[in-house]
Structures are given as C-alpha cells and as structure tokens.
N, C-alpha and C positions, 0 to 999 in steps of 0.2 A: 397607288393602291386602289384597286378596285372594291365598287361597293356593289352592294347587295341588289342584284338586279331587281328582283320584285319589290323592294323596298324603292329604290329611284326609279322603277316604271309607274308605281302609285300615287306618290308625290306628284310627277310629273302630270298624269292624269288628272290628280284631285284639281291641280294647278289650272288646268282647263275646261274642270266644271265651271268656275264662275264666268267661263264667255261664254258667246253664243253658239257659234259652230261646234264648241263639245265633241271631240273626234276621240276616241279610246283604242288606241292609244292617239296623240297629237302628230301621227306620221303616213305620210301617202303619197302616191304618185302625181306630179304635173300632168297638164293636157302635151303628150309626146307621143313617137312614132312607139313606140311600144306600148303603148296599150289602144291600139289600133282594132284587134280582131278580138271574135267572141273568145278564142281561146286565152291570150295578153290579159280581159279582163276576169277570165274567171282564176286564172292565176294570182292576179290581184287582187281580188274579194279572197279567196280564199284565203292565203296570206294571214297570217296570225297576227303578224307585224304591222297591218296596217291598220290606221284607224277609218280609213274612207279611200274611194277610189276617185279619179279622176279620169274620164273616156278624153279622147283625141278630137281637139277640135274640129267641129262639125259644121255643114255648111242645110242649107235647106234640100239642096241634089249632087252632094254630095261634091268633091272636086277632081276635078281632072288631073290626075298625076299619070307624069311622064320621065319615065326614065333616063330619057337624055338631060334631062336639064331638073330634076329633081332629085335633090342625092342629100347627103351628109355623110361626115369622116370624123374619126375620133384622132385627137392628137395631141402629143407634148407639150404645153404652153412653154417650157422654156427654149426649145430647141425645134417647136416645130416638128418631128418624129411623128408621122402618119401610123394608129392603131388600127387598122379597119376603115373598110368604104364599102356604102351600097347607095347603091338605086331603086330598091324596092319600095313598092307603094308602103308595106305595113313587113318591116322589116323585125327579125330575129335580136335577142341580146348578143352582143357579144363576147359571148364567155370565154375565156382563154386568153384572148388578146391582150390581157394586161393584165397588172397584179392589183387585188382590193385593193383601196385608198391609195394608191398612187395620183398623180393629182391631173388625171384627164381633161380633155375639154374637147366641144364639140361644134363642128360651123357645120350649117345647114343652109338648102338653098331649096327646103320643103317647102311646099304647102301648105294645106288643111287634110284632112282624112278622103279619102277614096269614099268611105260609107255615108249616108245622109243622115240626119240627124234621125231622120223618121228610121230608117234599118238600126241606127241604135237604140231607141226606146225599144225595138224587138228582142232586139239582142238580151238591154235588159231584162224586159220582161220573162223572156226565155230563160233566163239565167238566175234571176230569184225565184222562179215556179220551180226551176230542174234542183233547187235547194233544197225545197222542203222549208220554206222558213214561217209556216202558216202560223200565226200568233208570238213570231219573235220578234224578236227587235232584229231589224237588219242593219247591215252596214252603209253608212250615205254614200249616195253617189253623185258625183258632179257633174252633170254634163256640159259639157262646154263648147260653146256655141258661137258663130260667127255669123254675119251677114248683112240685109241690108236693116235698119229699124224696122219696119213693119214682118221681117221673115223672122226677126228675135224674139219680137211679142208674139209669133205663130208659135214659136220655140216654148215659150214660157206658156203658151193654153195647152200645150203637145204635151210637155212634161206634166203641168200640173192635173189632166186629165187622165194620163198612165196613172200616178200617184193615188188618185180617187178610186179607180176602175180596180187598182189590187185590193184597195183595201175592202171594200164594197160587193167584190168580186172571188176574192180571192182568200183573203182573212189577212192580207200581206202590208205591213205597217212600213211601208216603203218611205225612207227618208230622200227626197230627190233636192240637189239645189241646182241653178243655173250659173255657171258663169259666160260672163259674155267679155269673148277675148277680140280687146281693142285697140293690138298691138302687135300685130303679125308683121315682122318686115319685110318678107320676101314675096309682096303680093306687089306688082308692078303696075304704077299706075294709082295706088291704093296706098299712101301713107296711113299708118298706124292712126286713128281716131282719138285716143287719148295722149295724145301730145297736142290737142286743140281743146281749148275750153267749151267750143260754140260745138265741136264736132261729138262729146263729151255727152252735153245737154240733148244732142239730136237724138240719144237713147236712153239719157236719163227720164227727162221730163216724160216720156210716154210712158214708162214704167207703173208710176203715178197715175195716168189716166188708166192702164189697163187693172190695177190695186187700187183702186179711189179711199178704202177705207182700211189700208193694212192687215187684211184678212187675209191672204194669201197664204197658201201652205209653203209654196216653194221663195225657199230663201235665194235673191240672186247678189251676185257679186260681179267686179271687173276685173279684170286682167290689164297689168298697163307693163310699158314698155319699162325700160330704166332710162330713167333722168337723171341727168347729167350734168344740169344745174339749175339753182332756185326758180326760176321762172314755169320752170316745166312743171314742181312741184305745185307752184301758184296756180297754176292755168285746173291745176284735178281738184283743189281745195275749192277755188272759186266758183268750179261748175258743181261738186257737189253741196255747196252751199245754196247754190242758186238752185236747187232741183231737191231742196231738203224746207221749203219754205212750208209747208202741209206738213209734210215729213220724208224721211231719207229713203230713198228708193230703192238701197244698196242695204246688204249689211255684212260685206266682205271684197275684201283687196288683193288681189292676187300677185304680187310682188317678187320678181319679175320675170317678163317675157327672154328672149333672147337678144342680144344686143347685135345690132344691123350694123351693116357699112362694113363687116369684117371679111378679111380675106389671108385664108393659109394658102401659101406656095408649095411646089412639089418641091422633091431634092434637083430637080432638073429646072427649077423656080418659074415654074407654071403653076396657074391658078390648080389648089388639089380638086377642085369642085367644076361642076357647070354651073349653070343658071338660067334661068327664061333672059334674062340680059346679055347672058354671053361673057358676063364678065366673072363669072364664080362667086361673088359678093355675096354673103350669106350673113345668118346669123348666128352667133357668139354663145357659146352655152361653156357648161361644166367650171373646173376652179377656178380659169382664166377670168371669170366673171362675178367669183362670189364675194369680194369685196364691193364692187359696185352696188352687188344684190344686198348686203346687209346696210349701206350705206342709204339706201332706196327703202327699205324698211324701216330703220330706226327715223330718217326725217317724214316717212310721210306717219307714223304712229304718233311724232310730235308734234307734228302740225295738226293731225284727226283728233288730238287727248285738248288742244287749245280751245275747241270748238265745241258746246257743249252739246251740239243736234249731232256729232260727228261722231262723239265718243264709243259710243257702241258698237262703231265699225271694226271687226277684227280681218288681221292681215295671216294671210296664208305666203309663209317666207319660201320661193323658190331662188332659185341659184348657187351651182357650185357645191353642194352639199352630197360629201359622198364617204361620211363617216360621220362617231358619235360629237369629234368636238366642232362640226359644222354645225351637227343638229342645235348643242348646246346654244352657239355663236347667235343664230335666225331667234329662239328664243329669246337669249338675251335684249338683241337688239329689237325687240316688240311684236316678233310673229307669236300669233298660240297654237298654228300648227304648220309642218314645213312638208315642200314638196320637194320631190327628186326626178330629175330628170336622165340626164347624162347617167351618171351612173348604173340608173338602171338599165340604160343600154350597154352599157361596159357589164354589168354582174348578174341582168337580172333581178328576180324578185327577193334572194336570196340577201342584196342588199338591205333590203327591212331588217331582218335576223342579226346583219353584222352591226347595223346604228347599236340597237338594242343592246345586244350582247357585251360592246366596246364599251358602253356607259362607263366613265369613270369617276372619281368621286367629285371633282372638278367638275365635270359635265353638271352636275346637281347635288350642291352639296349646300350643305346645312345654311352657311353663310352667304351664298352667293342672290341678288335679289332676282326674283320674278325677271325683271328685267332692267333693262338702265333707267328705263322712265320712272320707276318705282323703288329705287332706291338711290340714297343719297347722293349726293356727290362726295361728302366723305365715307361714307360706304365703300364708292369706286375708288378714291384712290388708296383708300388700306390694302383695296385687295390689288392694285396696281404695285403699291410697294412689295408686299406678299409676292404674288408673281416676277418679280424683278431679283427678289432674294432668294428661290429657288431654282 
C-alpha cells in the first residue's frame, strides 16, 4: 500500500535536519560521468528531486581522456547481457536501453573529468548567476575533487573564494562543500589513497593547517573505496582519529566509490571494455555492488558513532541504488543522504522523480527506526519476524 508522498518526503526531511549536511530532499547524484558538462549539471540543480548536486571528479588541468582505452558499459549482473557502451569523454543517459529498476550494473575503465576544476567553478558560477537565485537559498553543491595534497588545499581556497565572491558580489548564498575522492581505481600506477592510513593523513592532517581554527565555510568530506574487510575499516578510523586530535578535518564520508579488479566479458568472452592496461579491468558499479555498498556504510557509521570526535561525521550512502527500496535500505543502514550513480546513467534525471514517487509505506513507515544504529535490536527483529510473515 502506498503512502502519502508528501507526508514520507517530510518525515524523511525532518529526519535530516538533525545532521549536518541537511540536503532537502536527502537525494542527489554521485561524482559520475553524467554529470560531466554544464548542461548534466543544470539538469540536476534543476531537478525538484534532488536535494544537492554532485560535479564529476575533477583534477587541477583537468584529465586526459581517450577513447580507446576509456570507456564503460551497462550490463546484466546475472547473465552478463551488455546494455549499452561508450567512449565518450562526458557521455549521454541512456535511455531506452533498459527498463526502470531492472537491476543494471556498470564496469568502467574512466578516469577523472575532461574539465578542470577551475572550468567548473565557472560553470558553476555561470549557472547560479543564469538562475536568478539572488537572496535565496540555493541548492549545495559538491564539488569533487582529486589530485596531489597541496593541488586539493588549492581546491578548497578555489571553492571557498567562489563561495565569498557570490555572496559579496552577487547577493548569492551559495552553499559549496568539497569532497576529495581517495578512491579512483582506474588510475594506473596510482592505488586508491584511502585504503592506507599514512596515505589517509597525507590529506587529512593539512586540512587542519589550512582551517587552524574551524571557521571555514566549505564543509569537506572523503570518498573511499569499499572494503572488504576489517583492517581496511581500521586503517580510515585510525587515520581520522589521528587527524581529529585539534579537531576533525572532515565532516562527511562518501561511501562508496566503485569496486576495481572487475572484469565483464563479451558474448564472444573478450574483455567488453579497454583500458590503459590492456586488460579491460575496470570498476564495479550499479546493483552488482549495492550490498557491499550498504555493508561499507553501516560498519563504518558503527565504528564513527564509537568515537566521540567522530560522531558527527555524516555518510552520503552510494552504491546500487536505482529505486525507492534502495534508497530506504542506504538510510537504514546509516547514510542521511544517498547518491546515484548507475542509474542515472540508465534513466537519467528522471530517476530522482521515480525514488520519490515509488515511496512505499515500508520504505518509511511509522515503525521502522531512523536507522539500525538507533534502534533496538528487538526493534529489528519484530520487524524481521513481521517481514518473514508477509
């Protein structure tokens, strides 16, 4: 039985004023190849559906993409069945190719974005002036960002001086946060940084010197890979402890990236991809992944809630999410707001409208808690017997 959309989109909301990041609604796009160009994000600001945007990981000059060896394809998780393939730098949805909520998944053997981070603060800039948003509240945006430590803290003075320059300038109450994605696995040569504690700190700990006294407007976060087992977990807790000693440098988890080492074969069982390697090895996205993805949020929400310098950290739940009882699920398991990837290259922005819309009373119902960390364990299993009898 369906309930009352405007009644479980408010809830849902109210639900996300008590964190920090506050996204109205609690839904928005990952750093992905569709929301690449100035068009992709004003599709997505505009968007009713979402609560904050997310730009394509950005480099300081941006990155050299090449079509032979940079590509992704949408496909079957059970059988493998190829949906679509490109090579384009800042590729199209693809709409038609599959039906909503079917349970797609996506290997990629991309990069980073074509544009540099400096052409995106244009972009933006562009893009809230061409609004008209002078004395409103705008929608946040995330820019997301890669590169070496000292081009990230260039990133975070870039942003946070756009940010000033609107408001000062413009009358423009620009919401800007940084994430710094530490988990790309298709950079060769270049393992993912947070899967090392020490490599972790080589970007926390400056964060710190460049905020010495937590005044900073721009809120930043990480990006991490999915781990796979406890140790990996350890090695992020450790290093943001050890970089939380002043105070926490971070105050958002981006959970998670795409899972590396993965390889789809053709029907002819050739790699379906290239790759700068040669060998098509890419990374893992859409449903084939959202288990690991919810699995990677609810431990690291429990390990951050043990910690009391930690707690405040809120997680942005990506992976696999390409319907309402995804969204529900990322919720549940400790995100307060979830990103989409995959999907929206399968649907489009139109995906936002169909979460929404699909809400069902399950999804957010009366009884069911905030999330598993915050309600009981005989809570869970009533509602496990409950779900078993229906």
């Amino acid at each position: 039985m369906a309930v009352n959309l405007s009644k479980s989109r408010s809830k849902v909301i109210q639900a996300s004023k008590d964190q920090r990041l506050n996204f109205n609604p609690p839904l928005l796009n990952s750093a992905n190849p569709w929301a690449t160009t100035r068009e992709d994000l004003a599709a997505l600001y505009n968007c009713p559906h979402t609560g904050a945007i997310t730009i394509r990981t950005a480099l300081a000059n941006g990155f050299e993409h090449d079509d032979a060896v940079h590509q992704y394809c949408f496909f079957e998780p059970k059988g493998h069945a190829r949906r679509g393939r490109s090579t384009e730098a800042h590729p199209s949805p693809h709409q038609g190719t599959t039906t909503p909520s079917d349970p797609v998944s996506s290997l990629n053997t991309l990069g980073y974005s074509p544009f540099s981070v400096h052409e995106y603060l244009k972009m933006i800039k562009d893009l809230l002036l061409s609004l008209q948003v002078e004395n409103c509240p705008t929608k946040p945006i995330i820019i997301s960002v890669a590169g070496s430590t000292a081009q990230v803290l260039d990133h975070y003075r870039s942003i946070s001086r756009l940010q000033i320059h609107l408001d000062q300038n413009h009358d423009v109450s620009a919401r800007f946060l940084m994430e710094i994605n530490l988990s790309c696995p298709n950079i060769a040569g270049n393992p993912p940084p947070a899967y090392s504690r020490d490599e972790l700190l080589n970007y926390l700990i400056p964060l710190i010197d460049a905020d010495p006294g937590g005044r900073g407007t721009i809120e930043v976060g990480i990006k991490t890979p999915p781990y796979t087992y406890q140790t990996q977990f350890d090695e992020l807790i450790s290093a943001l402890l050890e970089s939380s000693r002043a105070r926490c440098p971070i105050s958002f988890i981006t959970a998670t990236n795409t899972l590396g080492s993965s390889l789809v074969l053709s029907d002819a069982l050739y790699p379906a991809l290239n790759s700068s390697t040669g060998t098509g090895i890419g990374g893992l996205a859409g449903s084939a992944i959202h288990p690991l993805a919810l699995g990677n949020v609810a431990t690291i929400r429990r390990m951050l809630d043990a910690h009391e310098l930690l707690q405040h950290i809120d997680i942005i739940g990506v992976g696999g999410v390409n319907d309402a009882a995804g969204y529900q699920r990322m919720l549940t398991v400790g995100a307060v707001a979830v990103g989409v990837g995959t999907a929206l290259g399968v649907e489009g922005v139109t995906i936002f409208e169909r979460i929404w819309e699909n809400l069902e009373a399950k999804a957010v119902g009366e009884t069911r808690p905030e999330n598993i960390h915050e309600g009981s364990l005989a809570q869970l299993e009533d509602l496990q017997d409950e779900e078993r009898m229906t």
